[in-house]
N, C-alpha and C positions, 0 to 999 in steps of 0.2 A: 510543148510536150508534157503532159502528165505522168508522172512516175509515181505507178505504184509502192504502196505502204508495205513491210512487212504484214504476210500474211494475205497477199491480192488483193485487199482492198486498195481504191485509185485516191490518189492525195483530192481534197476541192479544191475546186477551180474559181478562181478570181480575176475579174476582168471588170475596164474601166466600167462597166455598165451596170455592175450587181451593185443591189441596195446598200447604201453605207449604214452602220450597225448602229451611230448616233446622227443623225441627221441634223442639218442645220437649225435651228427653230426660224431662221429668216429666209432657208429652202419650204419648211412646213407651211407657215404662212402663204408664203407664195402662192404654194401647191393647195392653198384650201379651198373650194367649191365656192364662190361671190356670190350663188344664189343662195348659200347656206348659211354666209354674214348676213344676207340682206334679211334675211326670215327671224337671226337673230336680234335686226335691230328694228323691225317694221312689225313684228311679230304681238311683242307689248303695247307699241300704238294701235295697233289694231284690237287689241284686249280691251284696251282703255275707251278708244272710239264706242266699242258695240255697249259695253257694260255703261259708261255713262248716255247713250241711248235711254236703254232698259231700266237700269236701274238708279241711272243720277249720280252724283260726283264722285260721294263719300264711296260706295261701292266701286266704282270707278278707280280709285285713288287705292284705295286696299289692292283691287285685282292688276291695278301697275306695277305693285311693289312687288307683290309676287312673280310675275309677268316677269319683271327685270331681272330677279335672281333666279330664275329658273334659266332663264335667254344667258347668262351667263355659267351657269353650270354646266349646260348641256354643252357649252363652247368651251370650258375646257372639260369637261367630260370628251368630247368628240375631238378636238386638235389640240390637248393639252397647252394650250394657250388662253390667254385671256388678253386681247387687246385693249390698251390701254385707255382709247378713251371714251369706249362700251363702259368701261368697267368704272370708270369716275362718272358715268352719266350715272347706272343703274345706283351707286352710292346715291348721287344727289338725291333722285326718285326715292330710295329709301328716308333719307332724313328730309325731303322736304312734303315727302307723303304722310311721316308721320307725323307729323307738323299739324296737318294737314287734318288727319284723323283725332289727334290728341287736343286740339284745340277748336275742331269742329269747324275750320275755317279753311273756306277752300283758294285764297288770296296764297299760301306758300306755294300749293304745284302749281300755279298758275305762275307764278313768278320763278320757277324752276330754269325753266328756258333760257328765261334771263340772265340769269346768275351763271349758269352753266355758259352759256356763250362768251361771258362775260371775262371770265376765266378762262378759256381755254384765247381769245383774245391777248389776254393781259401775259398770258404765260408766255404766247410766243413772241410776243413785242420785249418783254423783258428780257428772255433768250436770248434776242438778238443783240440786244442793248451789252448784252454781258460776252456778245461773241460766242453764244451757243445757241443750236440753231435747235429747237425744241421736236419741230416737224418732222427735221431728220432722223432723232434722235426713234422718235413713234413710228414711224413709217419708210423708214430708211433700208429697210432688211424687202423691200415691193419695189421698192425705186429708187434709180440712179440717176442723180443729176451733178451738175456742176456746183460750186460752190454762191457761184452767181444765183443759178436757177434755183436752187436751195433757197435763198434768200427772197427775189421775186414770187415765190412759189407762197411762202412762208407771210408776205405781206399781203397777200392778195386773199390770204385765208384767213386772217386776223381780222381784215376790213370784210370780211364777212361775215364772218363769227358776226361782228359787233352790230351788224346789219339783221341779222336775223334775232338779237337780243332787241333791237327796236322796234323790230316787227311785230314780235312776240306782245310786247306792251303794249301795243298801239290797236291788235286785236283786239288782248281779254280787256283791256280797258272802253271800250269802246263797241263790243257785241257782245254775244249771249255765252254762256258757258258752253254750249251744244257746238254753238257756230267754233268756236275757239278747240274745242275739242276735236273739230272734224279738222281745222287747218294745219294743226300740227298732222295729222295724217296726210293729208290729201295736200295741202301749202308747201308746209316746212319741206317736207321729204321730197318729195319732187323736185324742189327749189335743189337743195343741198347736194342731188342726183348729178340737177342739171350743171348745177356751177363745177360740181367732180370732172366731169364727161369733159367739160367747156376747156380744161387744163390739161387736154392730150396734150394741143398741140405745145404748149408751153413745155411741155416734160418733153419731144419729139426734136425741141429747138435744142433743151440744153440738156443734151444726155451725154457724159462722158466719153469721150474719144476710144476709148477700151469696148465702153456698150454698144457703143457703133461698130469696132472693127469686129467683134463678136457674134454680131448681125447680120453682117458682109461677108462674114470667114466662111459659109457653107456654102455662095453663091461664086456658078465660075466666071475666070473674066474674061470678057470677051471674043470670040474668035473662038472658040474652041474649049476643050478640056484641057489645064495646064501642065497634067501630066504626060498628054500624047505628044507634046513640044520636044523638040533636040534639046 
């Protein structure tokens, strides 16, 4: 029952359903549109793809750098967040773009990839090494796993990381800048897509006994509604 205020006006109304006035930042996350990360991380490679086309690395190289920091503006402009490892990439792209521009040599963003997988590899293997699990710590607030699955999860992504940093090499070393330019579009990302997707069923195995009964709780059990029972 609502009980008006002095003066007839009706007190507000609150119930388990109205918007909380500070929200989670790992409910926001959750809650953010995938096709709106995807455009912020696919978005750059595709700047970079067309412009070294048209106009060749150097140019290419400048409209990445920009590309990166704008893809990150706009993501926290629009979810006041900045996901953490958009946000160590676009750094790298910045210094190893300028690198890149200031020495007129296009050998640092070509080796960008490298170094970035490279690390993101080394971080999560030492994490663990020290009993902190890095993966969790990043992506933790989207998914729930076990402490096991955490772990599994965690090495399967390291040995890729470090897979994709050899790939990376074994390209621009061995074909044209055009070709190498177009793989990190059309290669890398697809690849990094597939291998995401491929780790349902892994996250499906080891979800928390809590995330499961949470999953179950709205579904009734057999035989009928539980409340029409004696």
């Amino acid at each position: 029952m609502v009980r008006p205020l002095p003066g007839g006006a009706a007190a507000p109304k609150f119930d388990a359903m109205s918007e909380p006035l500070s929200p989670n930042p790992a409910a926001a996350e959750a809650a953010a549109p995938p096709w709106r990360r995807m455009a912020f991380e696919v978005g750059p490679l595709v700047v970079f793809f067309v412009a070294n086309q048209t106009s060749g690395i150097m140019v290419a190289t400048a409209l990445f750098m920009a590309a990166a920091v704008i893809a990150v503006g706009l993501s926290w402009r629009m979810e006041r967040r900045v996901p953490l490892m958009p946000l160590i990439s676009a750094a790298f792209v910045v210094l190893f773009g300028g690198l890149t521009l200031a020495l007129d040599d296009d050998l640092f963003i070509k080796i960008k990839p490298t170094v970035v997988n490279l690390l993101f590899a080394g971080a999560i293997l030492v994490g663990l090494a020290l009993r902190q699990d890095i993966l969790k710590i990043v992506i933790g607030g989207v998914m729930h796993l076990t402490d096991r699955g955490w772990r599994i999860l965690s090495i399967r992504w390291a040995v890729f990381f470090v897979f994709l940093a050899i790939v990376n090499e074994v390209v621009w070393r061995n074909f044209s800048t055009e070709f190498w330019a177009g793989f990190k579009l059309f290669g890398i990302f697809p690849m990094t897509l597939a291998f995401g997707l491929a780790q349902i069923p892994l996250a499906l195995r080891y979800a928390p006994p809590e995330a499961a009964g949470e999953a179950d709780a709205g579904e009734p059990e057999p035989g009928g509604d539980p409340e029409s029972r004696p």
